[in-house]
C-alpha positions as CSV (number, residue, x, y, z in Angstrom):
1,X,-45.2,-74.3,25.0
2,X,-42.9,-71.1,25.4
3,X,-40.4,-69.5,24.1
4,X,-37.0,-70.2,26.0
5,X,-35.8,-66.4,25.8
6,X,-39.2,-65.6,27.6
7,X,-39.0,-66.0,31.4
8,X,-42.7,-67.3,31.6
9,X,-44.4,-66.9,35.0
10,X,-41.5,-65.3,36.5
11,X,-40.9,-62.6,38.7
12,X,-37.2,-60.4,37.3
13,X,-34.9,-59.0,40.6
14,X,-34.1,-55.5,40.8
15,X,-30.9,-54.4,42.1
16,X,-32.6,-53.7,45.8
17,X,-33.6,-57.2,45.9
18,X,-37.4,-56.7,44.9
19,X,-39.0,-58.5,42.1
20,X,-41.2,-57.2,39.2
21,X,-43.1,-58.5,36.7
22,X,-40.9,-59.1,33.4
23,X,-41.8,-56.8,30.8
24,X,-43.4,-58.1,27.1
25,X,-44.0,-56.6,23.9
26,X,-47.2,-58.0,22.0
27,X,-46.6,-57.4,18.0
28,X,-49.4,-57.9,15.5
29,X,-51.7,-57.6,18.6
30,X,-54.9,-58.0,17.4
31,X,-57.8,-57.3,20.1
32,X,-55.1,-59.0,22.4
33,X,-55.7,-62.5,22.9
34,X,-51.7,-63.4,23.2
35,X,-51.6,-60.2,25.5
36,X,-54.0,-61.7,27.6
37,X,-52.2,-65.1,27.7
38,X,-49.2,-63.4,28.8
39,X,-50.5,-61.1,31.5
40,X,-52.0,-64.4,32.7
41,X,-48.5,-65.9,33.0
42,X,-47.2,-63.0,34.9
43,X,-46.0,-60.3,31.9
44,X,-46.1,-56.6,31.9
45,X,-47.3,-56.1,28.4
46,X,-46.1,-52.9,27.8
47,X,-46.4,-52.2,24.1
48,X,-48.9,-53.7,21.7
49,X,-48.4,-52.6,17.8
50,X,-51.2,-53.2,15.4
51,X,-51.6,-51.7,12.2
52,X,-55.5,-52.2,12.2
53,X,-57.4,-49.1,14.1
54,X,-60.3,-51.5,14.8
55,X,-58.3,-53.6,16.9
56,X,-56.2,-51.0,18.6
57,X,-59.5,-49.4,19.6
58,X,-60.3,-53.0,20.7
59,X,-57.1,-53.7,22.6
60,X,-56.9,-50.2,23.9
61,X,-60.2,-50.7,25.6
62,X,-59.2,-54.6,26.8
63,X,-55.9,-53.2,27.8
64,X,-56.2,-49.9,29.1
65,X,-52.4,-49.8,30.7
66,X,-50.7,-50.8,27.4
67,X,-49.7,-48.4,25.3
68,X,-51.2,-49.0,21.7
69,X,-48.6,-48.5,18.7
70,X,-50.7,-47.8,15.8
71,X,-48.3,-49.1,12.6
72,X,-47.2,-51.6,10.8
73,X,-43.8,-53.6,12.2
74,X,-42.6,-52.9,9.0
75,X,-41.7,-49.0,9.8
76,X,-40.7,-49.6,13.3
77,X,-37.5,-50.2,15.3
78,X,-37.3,-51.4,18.3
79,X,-35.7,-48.1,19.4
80,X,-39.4,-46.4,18.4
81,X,-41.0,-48.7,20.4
82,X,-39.2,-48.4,23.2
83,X,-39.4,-44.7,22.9
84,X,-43.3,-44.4,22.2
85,X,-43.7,-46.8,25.2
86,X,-41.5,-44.8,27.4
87,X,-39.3,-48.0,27.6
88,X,-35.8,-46.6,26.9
89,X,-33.8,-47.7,29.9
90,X,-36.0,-50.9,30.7
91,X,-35.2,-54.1,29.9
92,X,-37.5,-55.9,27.9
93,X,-37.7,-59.5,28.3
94,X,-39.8,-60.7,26.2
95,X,-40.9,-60.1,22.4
96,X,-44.0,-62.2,21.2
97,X,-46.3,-61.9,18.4
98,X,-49.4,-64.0,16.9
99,X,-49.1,-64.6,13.1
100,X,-51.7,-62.1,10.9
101,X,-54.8,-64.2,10.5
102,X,-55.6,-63.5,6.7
103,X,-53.5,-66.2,5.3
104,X,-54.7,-68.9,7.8
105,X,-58.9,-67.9,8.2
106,X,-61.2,-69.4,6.1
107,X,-63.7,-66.3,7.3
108,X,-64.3,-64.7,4.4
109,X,-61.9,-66.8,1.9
110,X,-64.5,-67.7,-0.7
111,X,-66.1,-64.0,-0.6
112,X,-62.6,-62.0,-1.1
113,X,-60.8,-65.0,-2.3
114,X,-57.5,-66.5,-0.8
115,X,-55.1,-63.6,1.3
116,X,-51.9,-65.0,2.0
């Protein structure tokens, strides 16, 4: 299933007729398993932000052409993103994110008790 907004395995027509991939932004990125998914579909993942410096190490080193945004979506605008990605005058076509995992894993629930 995909998001309607997101032009999923599509190619975007420049002015001069040419086509490039559409661009993405990956939020809550993780080691970039949704980044994967949607460079496998025919994205440009651009930007990843994740506040965790394990996992931007981790998706830094499984995506070495992304630029890694290391904060919380909290404190950012899209504006930031876009400049910190060198985005500014692209259009960006797609926004996805993968819910934070503490609320949903049962990995370490009954050590630490419940997160979310």
């Amino acid at each position: 299933m995909h998001h309607p907004g997101c032009l999923l395995g599509s190619r975007v027509k420049t002015t001069r007729g040419s086509s490039v991939r559409p661009i993405s932004i990956d939020l809550f990125a993780g080691a970039g398993g949704l980044s994967l998914g949607f460079e496998q579909s025919g994205f440009d993942v651009k930007a990843a932000v994740e506040i965790d410096p394990v996992h931007c190490a981790v998706h830094e080193f499984n995506f070495p052409e992304t630029t890694i945004i290391p904060a919380s979506v909290e404190k950012l605008t899209g504006d930031e993103i876009r400049r910190r990605a060198g985005l500014e005058s692209k259009t960006i076509n797609c926004v996805f994110g993968g819910a934070p995992c503490q609320g949903f894993s049962l990995i370490g629930h009954f050590t630490s008790g419940p997160a979310g």
